[in-house]
N, C-alpha and C positions, 0 to 999 in steps of 0.2 A: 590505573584500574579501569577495565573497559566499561562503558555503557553500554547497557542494554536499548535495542532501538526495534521499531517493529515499522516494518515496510509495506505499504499498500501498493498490489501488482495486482495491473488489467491490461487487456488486450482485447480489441475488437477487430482485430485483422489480419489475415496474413495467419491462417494458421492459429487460433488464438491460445487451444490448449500450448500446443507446443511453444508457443511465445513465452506464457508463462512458469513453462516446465526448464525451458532454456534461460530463462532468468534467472531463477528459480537455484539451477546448475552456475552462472555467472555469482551469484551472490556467497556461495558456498564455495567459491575462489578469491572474494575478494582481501586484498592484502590489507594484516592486519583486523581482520576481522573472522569472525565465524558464524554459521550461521546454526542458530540451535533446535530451531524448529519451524514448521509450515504450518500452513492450515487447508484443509480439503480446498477443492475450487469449486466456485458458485457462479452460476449465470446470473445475470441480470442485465435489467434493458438499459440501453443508454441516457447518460442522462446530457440535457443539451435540447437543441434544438436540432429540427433537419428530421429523415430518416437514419439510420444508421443500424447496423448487425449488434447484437447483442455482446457484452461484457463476460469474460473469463475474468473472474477475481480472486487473490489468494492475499493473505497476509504471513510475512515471514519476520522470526522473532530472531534477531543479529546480538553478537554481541561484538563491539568493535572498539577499538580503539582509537580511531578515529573521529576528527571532531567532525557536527555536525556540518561544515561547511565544506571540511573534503569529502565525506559522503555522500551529500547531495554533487557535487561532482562526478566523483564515481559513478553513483546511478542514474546520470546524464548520459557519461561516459557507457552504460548497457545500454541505455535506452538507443543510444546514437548507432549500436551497434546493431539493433535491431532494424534500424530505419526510419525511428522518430527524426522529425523535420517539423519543429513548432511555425504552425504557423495562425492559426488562431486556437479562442479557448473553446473547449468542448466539443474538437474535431475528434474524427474518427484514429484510430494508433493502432501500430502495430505494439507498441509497450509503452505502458507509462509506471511510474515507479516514486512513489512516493511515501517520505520520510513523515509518520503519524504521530509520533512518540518518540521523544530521546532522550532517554533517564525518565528523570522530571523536570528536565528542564522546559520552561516558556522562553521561546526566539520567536524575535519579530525584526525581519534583518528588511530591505529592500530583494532580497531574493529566497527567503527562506522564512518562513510563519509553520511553529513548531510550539501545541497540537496542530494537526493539520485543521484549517479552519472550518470544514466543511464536513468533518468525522463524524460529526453527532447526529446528522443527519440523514448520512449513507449507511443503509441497510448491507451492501455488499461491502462496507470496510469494517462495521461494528458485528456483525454477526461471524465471519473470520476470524476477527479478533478477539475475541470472547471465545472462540475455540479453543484458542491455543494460551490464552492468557484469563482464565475465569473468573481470576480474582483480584484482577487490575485495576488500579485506582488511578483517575488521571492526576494532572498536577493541581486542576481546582481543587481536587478532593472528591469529586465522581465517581462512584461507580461504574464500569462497565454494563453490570447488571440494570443499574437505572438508566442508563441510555438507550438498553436493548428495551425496556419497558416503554420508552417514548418513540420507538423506532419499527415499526411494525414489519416482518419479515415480507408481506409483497409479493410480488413475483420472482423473490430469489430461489433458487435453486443449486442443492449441492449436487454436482455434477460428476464427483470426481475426489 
C-alpha cells in the first residue's frame, strides 16, 4: 500500500523558478511513486546566516511506494542532478528537497528525522502545505491549522 509523503522544494539559485518546476517534473517520474499534487510557489528570504537571494518554495503531495530511506535517496539523487554539493548548513542551493511527512510515521535515523524537525517553524513550508493538504493532521496529533496560527505569514509571498 503506498504512503503518502509531502516534499519540501526550494531553490535560491540558478534559475530558481525553473529549479523547482524541474523538480517538480523529476518527482512526477520517480519510479514507484506518483506524484498527486503541488502547491503554488512562494518567495521568501533566506533563512541562515550570510547574505543570500531569496527562496522559491513549493510543497509536493507523492504517493510512493517506497520506503522512507530510498526516497530520501532519490531526492538526493534530483537534488545531485541539479548541482547541489553539500557542503555546509544553510548555504545557498540550487535545490534542496526535503521529506516533511511520511504517512504518519515518526523516523529519527542518523540521516533522516521525519517530521522534518524545523516544519513548525517555517512559514514557507507550512503555509504550502496547508494548501494543498487543509485538513492535515501531523503524527503528534496537530493540526496544520494550529501551526499556521503560531507561524505568522511574514514576508512570504505567492509567486506563482
Amino acid at each position: 500500500m503506498p504512503t503518502t509523503a509531502y516534499i519540501g522544494i526550494g531553490s535560491n539559485m540558478d534559475n530558481p523558478m525553473q529549479q523547482v518546476n524541474t523538480a517538480l517534473q523529476s518527482l512526477s517520474t520517480l519510479k514507484g511513486s506518483t506524484l498527486c499534487q503541488q502547491s503554488s510557489m512562494y518567495s521568501s528570504d533566506a533563512v541562515g546566516p550570510g547574505q543570500q537571494n531569496s527562496y522559491i518554495n513549493a510543497v509536493a503531495e507523492l504517493n510512493t511506494e517506497l520506503s522512507a530511506e530510498a526516497l530520501l535517496k532519490q531526492l538526493q539523487a534530483i537534488e545531485a542532478d541539479h548541482g547541489r554539493i553539500r557542503k555546509q548548513r544553510w548555504e545557498p542551493r540550487p535545490l534542496d528537497l526535503d521529506i516533511l511527512l511520511f504517512g504518519n510515521q515518526i523516523i529519527s535515523t542518523p540521516t533522516l528525522s521525519v517530521p522534518h524537525p524545523e516544519m513548525h517553524k517555517r512559514h514557507f513550508v507550512l503555509y504550502p502545505l496547508a494548501e494543498i493538504a487543509t485538513e492535515l493532521v501531523l503524527p503528534d496529533g496537530c493540526a496544520i491549522s494550529e501551526l499556521l496560527m503560531q507561524c505568522p505569514v511574514g514576508e512570504l509571498l505567492k509567486v506563482k
